[in-house]
MARTIFI-792531 format. One record per residue (C-alpha): residue in three letters; residue number from 1; x, y, z. Coordinates in pm, whole numbers, plus 50000, padded with zeros to 5 digits. Last residue first. Layout:
<kenus>
{kenu 'ala',NUM,{X,Y,Z}}
...
</kenus>
This chain:
<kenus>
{kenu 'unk',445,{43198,46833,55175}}
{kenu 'unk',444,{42923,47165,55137}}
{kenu 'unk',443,{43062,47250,55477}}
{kenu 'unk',442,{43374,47400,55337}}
{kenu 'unk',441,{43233,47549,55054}}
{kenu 'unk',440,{43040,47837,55309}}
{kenu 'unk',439,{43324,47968,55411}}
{kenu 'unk',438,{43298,48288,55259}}
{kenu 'unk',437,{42938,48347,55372}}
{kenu 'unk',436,{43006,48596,55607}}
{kenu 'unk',435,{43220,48802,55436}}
{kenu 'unk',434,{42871,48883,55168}}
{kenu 'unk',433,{42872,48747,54828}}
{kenu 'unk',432,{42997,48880,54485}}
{kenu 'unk',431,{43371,48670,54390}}
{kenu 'unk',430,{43736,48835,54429}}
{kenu 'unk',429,{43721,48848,54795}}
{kenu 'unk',428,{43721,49052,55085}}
{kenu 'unk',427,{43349,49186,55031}}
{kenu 'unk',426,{43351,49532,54981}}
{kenu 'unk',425,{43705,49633,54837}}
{kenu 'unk',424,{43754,49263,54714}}
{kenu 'unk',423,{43424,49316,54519}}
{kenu 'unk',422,{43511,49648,54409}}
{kenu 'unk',421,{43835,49541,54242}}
{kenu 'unk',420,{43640,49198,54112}}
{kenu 'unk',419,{43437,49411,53952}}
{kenu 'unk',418,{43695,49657,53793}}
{kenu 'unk',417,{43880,49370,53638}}
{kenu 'unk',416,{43522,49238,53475}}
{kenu 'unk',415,{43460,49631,53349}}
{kenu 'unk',414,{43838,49658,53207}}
{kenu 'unk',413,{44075,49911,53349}}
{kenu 'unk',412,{44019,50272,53247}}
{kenu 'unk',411,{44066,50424,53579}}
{kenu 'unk',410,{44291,50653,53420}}
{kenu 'unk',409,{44543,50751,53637}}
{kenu 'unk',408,{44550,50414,53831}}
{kenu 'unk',407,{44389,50144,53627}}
{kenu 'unk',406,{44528,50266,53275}}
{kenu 'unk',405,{44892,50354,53444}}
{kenu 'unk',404,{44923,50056,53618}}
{kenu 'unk',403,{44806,49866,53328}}
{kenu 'unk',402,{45137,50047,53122}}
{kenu 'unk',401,{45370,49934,53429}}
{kenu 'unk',400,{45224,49549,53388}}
{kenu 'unk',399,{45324,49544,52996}}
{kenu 'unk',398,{45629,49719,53024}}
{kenu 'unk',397,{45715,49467,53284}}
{kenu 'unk',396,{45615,49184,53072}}
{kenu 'unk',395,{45782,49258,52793}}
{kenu 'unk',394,{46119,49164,53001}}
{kenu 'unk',393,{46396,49108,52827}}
{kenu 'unk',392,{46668,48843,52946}}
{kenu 'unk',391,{46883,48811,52627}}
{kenu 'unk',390,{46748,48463,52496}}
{kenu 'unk',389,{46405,48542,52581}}
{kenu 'unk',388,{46159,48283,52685}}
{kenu 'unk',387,{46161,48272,53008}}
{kenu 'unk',386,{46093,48624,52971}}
{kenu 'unk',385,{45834,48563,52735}}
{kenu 'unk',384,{45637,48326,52928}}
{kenu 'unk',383,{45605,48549,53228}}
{kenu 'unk',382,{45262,48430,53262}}
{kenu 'unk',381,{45098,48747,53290}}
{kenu 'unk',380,{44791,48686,53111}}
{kenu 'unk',379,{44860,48961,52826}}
{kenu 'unk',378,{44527,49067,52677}}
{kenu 'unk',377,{44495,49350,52880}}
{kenu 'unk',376,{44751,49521,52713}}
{kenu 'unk',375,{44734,49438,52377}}
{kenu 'unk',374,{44367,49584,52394}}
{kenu 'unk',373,{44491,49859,52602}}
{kenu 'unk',372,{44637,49941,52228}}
{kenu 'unk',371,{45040,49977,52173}}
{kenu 'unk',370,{45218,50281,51961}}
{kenu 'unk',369,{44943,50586,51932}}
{kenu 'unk',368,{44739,50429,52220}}
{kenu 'unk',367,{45035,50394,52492}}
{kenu 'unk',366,{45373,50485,52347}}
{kenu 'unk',365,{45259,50866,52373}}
{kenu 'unk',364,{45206,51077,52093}}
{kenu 'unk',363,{45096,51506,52119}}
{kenu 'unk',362,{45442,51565,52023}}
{kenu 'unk',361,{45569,51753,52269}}
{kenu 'unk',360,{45879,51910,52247}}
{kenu 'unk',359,{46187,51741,52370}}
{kenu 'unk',358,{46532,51919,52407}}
{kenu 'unk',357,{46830,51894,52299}}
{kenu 'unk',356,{46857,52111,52042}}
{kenu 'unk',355,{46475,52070,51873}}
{kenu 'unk',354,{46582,51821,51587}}
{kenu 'unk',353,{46800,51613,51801}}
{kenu 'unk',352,{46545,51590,52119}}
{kenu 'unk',351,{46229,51493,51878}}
{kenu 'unk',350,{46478,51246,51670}}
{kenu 'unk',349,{46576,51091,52065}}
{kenu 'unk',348,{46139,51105,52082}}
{kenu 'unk',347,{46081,50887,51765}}
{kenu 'unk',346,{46361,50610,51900}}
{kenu 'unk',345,{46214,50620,52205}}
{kenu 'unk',344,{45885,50533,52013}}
{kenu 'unk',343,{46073,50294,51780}}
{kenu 'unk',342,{46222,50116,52066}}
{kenu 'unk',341,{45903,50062,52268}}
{kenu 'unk',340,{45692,49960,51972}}
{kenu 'unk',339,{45932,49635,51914}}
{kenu 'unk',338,{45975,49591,52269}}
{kenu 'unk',337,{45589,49565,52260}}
{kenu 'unk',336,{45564,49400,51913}}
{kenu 'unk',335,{45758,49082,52046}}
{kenu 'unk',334,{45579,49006,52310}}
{kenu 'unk',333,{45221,49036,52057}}
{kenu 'unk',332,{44925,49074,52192}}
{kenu 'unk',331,{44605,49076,51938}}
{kenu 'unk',330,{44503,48761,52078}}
{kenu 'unk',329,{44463,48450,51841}}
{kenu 'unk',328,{44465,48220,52145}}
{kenu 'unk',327,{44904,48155,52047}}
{kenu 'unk',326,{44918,48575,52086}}
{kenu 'unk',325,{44674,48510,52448}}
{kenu 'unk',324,{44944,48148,52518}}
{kenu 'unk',323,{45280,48339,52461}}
{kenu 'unk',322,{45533,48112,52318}}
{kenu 'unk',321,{45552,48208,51997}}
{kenu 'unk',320,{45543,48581,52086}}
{kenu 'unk',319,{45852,48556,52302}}
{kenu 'unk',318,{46071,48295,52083}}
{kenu 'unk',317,{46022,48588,51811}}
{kenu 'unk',316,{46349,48683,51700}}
{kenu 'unk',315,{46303,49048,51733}}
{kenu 'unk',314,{46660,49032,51899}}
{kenu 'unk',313,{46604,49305,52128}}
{kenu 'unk',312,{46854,49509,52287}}
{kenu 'unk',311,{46724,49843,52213}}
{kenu 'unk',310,{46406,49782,52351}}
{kenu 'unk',309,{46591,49582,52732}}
{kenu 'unk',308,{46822,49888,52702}}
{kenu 'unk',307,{46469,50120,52716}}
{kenu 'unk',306,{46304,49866,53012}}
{kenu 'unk',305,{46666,49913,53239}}
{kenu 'unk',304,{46646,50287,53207}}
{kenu 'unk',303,{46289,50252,53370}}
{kenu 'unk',302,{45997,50343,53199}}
{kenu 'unk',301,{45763,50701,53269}}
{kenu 'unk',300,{45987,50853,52954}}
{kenu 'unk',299,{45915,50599,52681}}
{kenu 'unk',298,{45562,50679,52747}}
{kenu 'unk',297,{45175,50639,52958}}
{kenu 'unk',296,{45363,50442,53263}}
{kenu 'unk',295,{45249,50386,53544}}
{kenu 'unk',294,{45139,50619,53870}}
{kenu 'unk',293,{45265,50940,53778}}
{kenu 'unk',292,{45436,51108,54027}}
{kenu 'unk',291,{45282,51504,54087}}
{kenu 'unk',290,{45426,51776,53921}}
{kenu 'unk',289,{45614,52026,54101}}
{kenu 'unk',288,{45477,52321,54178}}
{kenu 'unk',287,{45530,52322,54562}}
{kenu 'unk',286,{45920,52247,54526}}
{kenu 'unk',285,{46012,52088,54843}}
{kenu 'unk',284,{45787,51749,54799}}
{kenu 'unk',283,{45546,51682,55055}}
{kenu 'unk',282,{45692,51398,55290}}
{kenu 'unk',281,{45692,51660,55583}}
{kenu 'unk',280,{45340,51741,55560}}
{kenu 'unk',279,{45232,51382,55608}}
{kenu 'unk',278,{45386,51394,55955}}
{kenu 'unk',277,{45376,51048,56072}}
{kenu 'unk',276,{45295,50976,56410}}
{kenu 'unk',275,{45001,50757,56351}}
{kenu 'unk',274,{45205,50536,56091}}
{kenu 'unk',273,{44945,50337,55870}}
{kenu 'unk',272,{44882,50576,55668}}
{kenu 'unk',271,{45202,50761,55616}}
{kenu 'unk',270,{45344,50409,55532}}
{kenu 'unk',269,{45024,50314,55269}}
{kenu 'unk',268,{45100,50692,55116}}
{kenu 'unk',267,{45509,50595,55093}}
{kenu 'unk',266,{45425,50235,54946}}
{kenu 'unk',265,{45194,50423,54673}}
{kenu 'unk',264,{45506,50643,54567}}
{kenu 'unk',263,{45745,50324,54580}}
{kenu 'unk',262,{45550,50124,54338}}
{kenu 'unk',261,{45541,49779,54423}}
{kenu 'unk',260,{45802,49551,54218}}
{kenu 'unk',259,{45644,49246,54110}}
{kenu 'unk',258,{45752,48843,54175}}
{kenu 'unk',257,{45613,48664,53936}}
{kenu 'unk',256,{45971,48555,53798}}
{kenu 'unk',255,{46189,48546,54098}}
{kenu 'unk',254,{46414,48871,54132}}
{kenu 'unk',253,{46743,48926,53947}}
{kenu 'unk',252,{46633,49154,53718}}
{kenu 'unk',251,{46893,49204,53402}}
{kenu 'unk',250,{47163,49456,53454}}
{kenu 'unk',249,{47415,49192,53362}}
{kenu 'unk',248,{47194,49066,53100}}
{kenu 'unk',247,{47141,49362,52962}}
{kenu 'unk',246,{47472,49458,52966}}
{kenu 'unk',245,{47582,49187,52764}}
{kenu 'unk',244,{47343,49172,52529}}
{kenu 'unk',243,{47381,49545,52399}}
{kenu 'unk',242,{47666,49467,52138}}
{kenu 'unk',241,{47531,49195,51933}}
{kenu 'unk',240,{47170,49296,52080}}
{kenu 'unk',239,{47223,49597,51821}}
{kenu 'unk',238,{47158,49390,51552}}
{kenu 'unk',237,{46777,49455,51544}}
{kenu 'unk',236,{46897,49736,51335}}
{kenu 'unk',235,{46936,50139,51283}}
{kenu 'unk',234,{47240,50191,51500}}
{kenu 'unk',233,{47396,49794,51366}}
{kenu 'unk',232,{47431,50007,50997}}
{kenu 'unk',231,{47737,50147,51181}}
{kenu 'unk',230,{47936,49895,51169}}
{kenu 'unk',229,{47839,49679,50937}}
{kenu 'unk',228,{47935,49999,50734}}
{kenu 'unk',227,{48277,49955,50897}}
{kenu 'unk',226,{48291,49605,50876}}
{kenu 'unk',225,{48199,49618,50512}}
{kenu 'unk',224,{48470,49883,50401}}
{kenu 'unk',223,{48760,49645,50575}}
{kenu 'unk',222,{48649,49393,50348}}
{kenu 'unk',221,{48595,49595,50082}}
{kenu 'unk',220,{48913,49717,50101}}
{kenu 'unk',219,{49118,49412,50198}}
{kenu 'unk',218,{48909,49250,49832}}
{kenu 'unk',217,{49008,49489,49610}}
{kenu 'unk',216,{49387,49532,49734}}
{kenu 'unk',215,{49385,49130,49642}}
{kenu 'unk',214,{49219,49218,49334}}
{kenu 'unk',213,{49483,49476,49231}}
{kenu 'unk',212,{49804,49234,49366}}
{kenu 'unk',211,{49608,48967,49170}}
{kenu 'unk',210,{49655,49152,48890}}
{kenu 'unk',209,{49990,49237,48896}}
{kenu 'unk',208,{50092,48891,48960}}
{kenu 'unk',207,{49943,48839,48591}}
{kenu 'unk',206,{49646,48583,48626}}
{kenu 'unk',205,{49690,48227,48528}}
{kenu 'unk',204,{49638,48057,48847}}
{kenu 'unk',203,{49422,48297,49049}}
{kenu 'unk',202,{49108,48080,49064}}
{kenu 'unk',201,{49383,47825,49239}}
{kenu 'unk',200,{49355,48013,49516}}
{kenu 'unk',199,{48997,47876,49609}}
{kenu 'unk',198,{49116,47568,49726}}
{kenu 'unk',197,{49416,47684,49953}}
{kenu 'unk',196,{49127,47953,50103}}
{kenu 'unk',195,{49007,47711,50272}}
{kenu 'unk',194,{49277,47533,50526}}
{kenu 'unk',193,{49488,47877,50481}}
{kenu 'unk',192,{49787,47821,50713}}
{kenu 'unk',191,{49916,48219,50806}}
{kenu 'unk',190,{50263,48393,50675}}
{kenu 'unk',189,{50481,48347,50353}}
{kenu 'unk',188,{50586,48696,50252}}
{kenu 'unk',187,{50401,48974,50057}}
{kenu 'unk',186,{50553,49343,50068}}
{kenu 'unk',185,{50585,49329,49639}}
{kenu 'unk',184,{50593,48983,49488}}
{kenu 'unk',183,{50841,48678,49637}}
{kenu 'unk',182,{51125,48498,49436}}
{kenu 'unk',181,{50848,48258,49315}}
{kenu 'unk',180,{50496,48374,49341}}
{kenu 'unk',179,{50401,48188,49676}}
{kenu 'unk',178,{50284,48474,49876}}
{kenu 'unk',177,{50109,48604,49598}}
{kenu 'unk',176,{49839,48315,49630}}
{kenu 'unk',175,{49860,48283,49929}}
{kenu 'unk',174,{49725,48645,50015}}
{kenu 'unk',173,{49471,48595,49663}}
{kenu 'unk',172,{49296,48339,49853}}
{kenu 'unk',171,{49324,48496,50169}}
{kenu 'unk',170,{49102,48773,50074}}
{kenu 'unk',169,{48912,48565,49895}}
{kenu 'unk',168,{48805,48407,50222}}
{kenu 'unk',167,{48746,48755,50361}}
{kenu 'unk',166,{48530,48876,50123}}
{kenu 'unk',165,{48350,48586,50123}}
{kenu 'unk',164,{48301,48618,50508}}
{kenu 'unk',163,{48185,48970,50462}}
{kenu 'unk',162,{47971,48895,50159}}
{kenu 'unk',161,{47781,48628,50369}}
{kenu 'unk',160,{47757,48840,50645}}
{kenu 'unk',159,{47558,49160,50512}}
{kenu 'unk',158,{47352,48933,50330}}
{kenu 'unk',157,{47233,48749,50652}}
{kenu 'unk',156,{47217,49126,50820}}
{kenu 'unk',155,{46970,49251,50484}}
{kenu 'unk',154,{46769,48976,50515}}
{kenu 'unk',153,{46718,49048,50904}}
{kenu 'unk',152,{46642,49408,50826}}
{kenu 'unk',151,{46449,49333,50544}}
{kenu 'unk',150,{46154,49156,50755}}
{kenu 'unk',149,{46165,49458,51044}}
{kenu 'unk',148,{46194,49718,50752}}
{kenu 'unk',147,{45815,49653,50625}}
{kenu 'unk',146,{45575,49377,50809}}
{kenu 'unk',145,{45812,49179,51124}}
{kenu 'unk',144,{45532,49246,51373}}
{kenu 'unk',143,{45232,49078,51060}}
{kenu 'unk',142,{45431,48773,51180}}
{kenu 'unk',141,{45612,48622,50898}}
{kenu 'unk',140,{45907,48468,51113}}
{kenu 'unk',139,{45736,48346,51441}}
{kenu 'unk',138,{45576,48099,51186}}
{kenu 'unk',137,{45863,47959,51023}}
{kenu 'unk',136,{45902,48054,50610}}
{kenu 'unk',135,{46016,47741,50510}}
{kenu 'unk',134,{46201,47940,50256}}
{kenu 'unk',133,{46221,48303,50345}}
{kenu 'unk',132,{46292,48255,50700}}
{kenu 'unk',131,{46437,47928,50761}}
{kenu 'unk',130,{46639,47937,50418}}
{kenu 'unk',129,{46780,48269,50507}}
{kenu 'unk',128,{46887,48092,50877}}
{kenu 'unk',127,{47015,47808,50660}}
{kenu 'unk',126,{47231,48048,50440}}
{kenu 'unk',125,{47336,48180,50750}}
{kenu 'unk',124,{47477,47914,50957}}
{kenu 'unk',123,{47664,47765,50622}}
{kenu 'unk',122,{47823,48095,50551}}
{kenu 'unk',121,{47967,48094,50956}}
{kenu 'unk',120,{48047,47767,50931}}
{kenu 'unk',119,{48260,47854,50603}}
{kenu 'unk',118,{48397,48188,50816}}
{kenu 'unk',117,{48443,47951,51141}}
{kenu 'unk',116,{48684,47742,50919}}
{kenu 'unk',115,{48857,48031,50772}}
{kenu 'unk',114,{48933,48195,51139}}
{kenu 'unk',113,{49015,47880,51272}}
{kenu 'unk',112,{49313,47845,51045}}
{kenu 'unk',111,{49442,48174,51078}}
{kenu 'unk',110,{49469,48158,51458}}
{kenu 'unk',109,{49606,47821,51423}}
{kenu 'unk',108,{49903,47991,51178}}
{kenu 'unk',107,{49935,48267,51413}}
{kenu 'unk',106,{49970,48039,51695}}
{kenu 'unk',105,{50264,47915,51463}}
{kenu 'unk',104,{50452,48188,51480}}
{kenu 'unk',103,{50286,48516,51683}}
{kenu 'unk',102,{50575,48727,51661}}
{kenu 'unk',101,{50665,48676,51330}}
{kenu 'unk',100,{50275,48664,51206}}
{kenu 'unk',99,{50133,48953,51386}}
{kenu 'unk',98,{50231,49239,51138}}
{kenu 'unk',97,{50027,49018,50846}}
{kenu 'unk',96,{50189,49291,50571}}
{kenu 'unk',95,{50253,49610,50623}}
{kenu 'unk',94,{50124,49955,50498}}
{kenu 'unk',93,{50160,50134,50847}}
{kenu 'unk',92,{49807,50216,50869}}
{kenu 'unk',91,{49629,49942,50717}}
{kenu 'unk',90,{49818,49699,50845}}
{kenu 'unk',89,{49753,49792,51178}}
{kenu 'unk',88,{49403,49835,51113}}
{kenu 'unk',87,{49380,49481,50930}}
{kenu 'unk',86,{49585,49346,51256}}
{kenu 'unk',85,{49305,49469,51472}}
{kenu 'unk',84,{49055,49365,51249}}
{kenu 'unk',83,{49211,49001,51285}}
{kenu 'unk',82,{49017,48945,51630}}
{kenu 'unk',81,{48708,49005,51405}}
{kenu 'unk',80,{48726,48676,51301}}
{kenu 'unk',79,{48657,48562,51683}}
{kenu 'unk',78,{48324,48779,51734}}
{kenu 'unk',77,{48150,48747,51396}}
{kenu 'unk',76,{48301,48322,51390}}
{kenu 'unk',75,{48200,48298,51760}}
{kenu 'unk',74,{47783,48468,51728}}
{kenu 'unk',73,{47768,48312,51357}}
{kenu 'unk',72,{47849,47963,51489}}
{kenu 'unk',71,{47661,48033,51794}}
{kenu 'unk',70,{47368,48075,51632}}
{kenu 'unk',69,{47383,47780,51441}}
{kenu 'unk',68,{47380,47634,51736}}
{kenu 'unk',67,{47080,47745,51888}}
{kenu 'unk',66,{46902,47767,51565}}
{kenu 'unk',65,{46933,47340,51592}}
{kenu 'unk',64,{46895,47338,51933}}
{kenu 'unk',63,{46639,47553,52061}}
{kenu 'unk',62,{46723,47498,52432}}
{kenu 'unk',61,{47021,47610,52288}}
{kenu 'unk',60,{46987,47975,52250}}
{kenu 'unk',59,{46937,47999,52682}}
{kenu 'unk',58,{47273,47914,52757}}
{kenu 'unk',57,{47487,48162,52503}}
{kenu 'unk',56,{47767,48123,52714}}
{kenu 'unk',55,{47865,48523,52607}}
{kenu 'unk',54,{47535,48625,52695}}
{kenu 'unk',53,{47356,48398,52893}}
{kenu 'unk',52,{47611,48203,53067}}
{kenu 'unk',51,{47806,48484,53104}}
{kenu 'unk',50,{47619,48786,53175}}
{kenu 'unk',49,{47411,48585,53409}}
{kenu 'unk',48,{47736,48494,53621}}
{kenu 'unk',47,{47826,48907,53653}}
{kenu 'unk',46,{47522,48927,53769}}
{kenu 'unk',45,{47539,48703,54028}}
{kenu 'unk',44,{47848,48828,54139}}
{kenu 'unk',43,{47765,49216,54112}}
{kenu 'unk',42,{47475,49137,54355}}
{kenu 'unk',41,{47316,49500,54372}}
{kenu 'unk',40,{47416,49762,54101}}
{kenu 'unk',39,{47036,49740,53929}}
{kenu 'unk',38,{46918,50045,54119}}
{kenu 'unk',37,{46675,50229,53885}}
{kenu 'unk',36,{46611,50603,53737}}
{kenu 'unk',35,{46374,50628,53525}}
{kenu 'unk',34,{46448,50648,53108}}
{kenu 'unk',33,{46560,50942,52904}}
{kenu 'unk',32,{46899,50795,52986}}
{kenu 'unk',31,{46830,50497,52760}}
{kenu 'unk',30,{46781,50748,52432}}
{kenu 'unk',29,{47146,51001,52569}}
{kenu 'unk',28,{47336,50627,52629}}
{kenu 'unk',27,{47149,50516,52238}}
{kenu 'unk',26,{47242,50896,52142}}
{kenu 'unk',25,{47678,50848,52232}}
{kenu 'unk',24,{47630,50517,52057}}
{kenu 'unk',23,{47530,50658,51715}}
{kenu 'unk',22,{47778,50971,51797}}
{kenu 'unk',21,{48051,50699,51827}}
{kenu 'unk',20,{47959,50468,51583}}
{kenu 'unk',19,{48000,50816,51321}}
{kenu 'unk',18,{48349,50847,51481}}
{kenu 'unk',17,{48476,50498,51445}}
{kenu 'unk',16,{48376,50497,51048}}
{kenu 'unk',15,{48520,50843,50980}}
{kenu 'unk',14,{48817,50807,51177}}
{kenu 'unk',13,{48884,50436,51009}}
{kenu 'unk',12,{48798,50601,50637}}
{kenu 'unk',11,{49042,50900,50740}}
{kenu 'unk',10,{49287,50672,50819}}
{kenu 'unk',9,{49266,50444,50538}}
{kenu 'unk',8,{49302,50737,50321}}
{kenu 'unk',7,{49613,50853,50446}}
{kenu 'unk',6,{49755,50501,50453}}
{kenu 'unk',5,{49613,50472,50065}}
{kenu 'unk',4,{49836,50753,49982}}
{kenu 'unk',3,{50138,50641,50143}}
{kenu 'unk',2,{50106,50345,49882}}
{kenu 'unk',1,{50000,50000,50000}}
</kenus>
């Protein structure tokens, strides 16, 4: 490589790292926007959750077969991309393989399993393209996945596939100038290419010269793809290759079932039932502040944790096929909710950018302009999705902070849930008959 192409390496690598940097500098600003929440207790535990889940991958397999296929994509993205660093290096200082005299012959293993995971890698995705647009799996053409959602995920596959080509012909052409006799340009013998020695022989017959251009051809795209890769992950599902492992870590630790009571009603039931409390002295300082909001009507009234858990999803459906209302012919989708959630908070970080940094009102709110009380009610709280989820999300407390906010600001919770409300309120139990007759069923046997 010329000095010239250095220069312009560099300012291609600034470019690429510095957009990724103002994409992830507004995902921090997006999850920000959320409600403050303590997830910095048991650092040990969660430190175990991120990985086995994560980087162990534990919950993919119970779905074998996309399970591992998975993980050949998930270790051949993550491993291959070791060699970026020596690409860069390259890059920079116009040499060749930098690592591979100081590295030896872990250099040529290195090598090695990078082209093997790339082939397992091709294999992996052409069956996840046949999955979806072949057999065409139910979770997969979901009306949720209508529009960018479906191209997206094609878009990723193809994204891959001409990545790990890329790379593999790479090589090719490598060992193939590396064994022009009496040497050609900067190239010297370097790397074990257990793939790439069969495609070489493409090059047979070619000037040197030309396979010098293709070779340059190939690092370029290649390079040129990660980078776009790169910074396409911003706008797609994709971002769960980056944002599982903290959302696992800051995942909730508590039993499934086990809800979270809201901390402004707890404070009333204290003053309550303390006779010597002073309710004046739990008034908030500033008398025109607004009031809590019981709930949650928008992006803002979630927790930070609920806005990573948007960004991190997968969309790949294990939620929504699992739930029994969507699998009852419900209108709730899992899957839609964190679906909704993102491009809402997505909506109102595009509100913040266009107005200076700060949000105008839009007259939308995630709730009726995004998801329906219909959705809402339908869920049967199961927590079938978050067993379900591969990256520890949570529909379900979006879901049960969004009834909150129906039942408690709105008192717009359905007529038969409102019953049973006023029956427990008057009667001490769920059903219509007096206290006095509640043990009635036991002399009945």
């Amino acid at each position: 490589m010329s000095y010239l192409d250095n220069i312009l390496f560099a300012i291609l690598l600034i470019a690429g790292f510095g957009f990724f940097a103002a994409s992830v500098k507004k995902i921090i600003r997006n999850i920000k926007l959320g409600v403050d929440v303590d997830r910095k207790d048991n650092p040990k535990a969660r430190w175990k959750n991120m990985a086995l889940i994560a980087l162990g991958q534990s919950k993919m397999v119970k779905r074998p077969v996309a399970g591992i296929l998975h993980i050949f994509v998930y270790v051949g993205f993550i491993i291959i991309n070791i060699e970026l660093l020596e690409i860069i290096i390259d890059g920079l200082f116009g040499t060749h393989r930098i690592f591979a005299p100081y590295l030896g012959i872990i250099y040529d293993v290195l090598i090695a399993s990078f082209e093997i995971l790339a082939i397992l890698v091709i294999v992996a995705v052409v069956t996840f393209w046949i999955r979806r647009n072949v057999i065409r799996l139910k979770r997969f053409i979901n009306s949720d996945l209508n529009g960018f959602p479906k191209s997206d995920a094609n878009y990723i596959l193809y994204f891959e596939t001409v990545l790990m080509i890329l790379f593999l012909l790479m090589n090719a052409s490598d060992l193939h100038l590396q064994n022009v006799p009496g040497g050609y340009s900067h190239f010297h013998q370097a790397g074990t290419f257990p793939v790439s020695q069969f495609i070489a022989p493409i090059f047979n017959g070619m000037s040197n010269d030309l396979v010098g251009l293709l070779y340059e051809a190939f690092w370029w795209l290649h390079i040129t793809g990660i980078l776009v890769f790169m910074n396409y992950l911003y706008f797609s599902k994709h971002l769960h290759i980056l944002l599982a492992f903290p959302n696992t870590y800051f995942a909730n630790l508590k039993p499934e079932g086990q809800f979270d009571n809201l901390a402004s009603v707890t404070k009333e039931v204290k003053l309550m039932m303390d006779p010597n409390a002073d309710p004046f002295a739990a008034a908030p300082a500033d008398e025109n502040a607004n009031p809590a909001k019981f709930g949650a009507s928008d992006v803002q009234d979630l927790n930070w944790v609920q806005l990573l858990n948007a960004y991190t999803c997968t969309e790949c459906g294990r939620c929504t096929s699992a739930c029994p209302a969507n699998q009852t012919g419900k209108k709730l989708s899992p899957r839609k909710i964190m679906m909704d959630t993102r491009d809402r908070l997505t909506e109102v970080g595009k509100n913040i950018d266009a107005n200076k940094g700060t949000f105008v009102p839009d007259n939308k709110t995630l709730l009726n302009d995004y998801i329906t009380p219909e959705e809402l009610w339908a869920c049967t709280s199961c927590n079938a999705c978050v067993e379900e989820c591969p990256v520890n999300i949570s529909p379900l407390s979006i879901i049960m902070d969004m009834r909150r906010y129906l039942v408690m600001e709105q008192s717009a919770a359905p007529m038969s849930l409102n019953a049973m409300m006023t029956n427990i309120e008057n009667n001490g139990a769920p059903w219509q008959y007096s206290q006095q007759d509640r043990l009635n069923w036991k002399n009945e046997n």
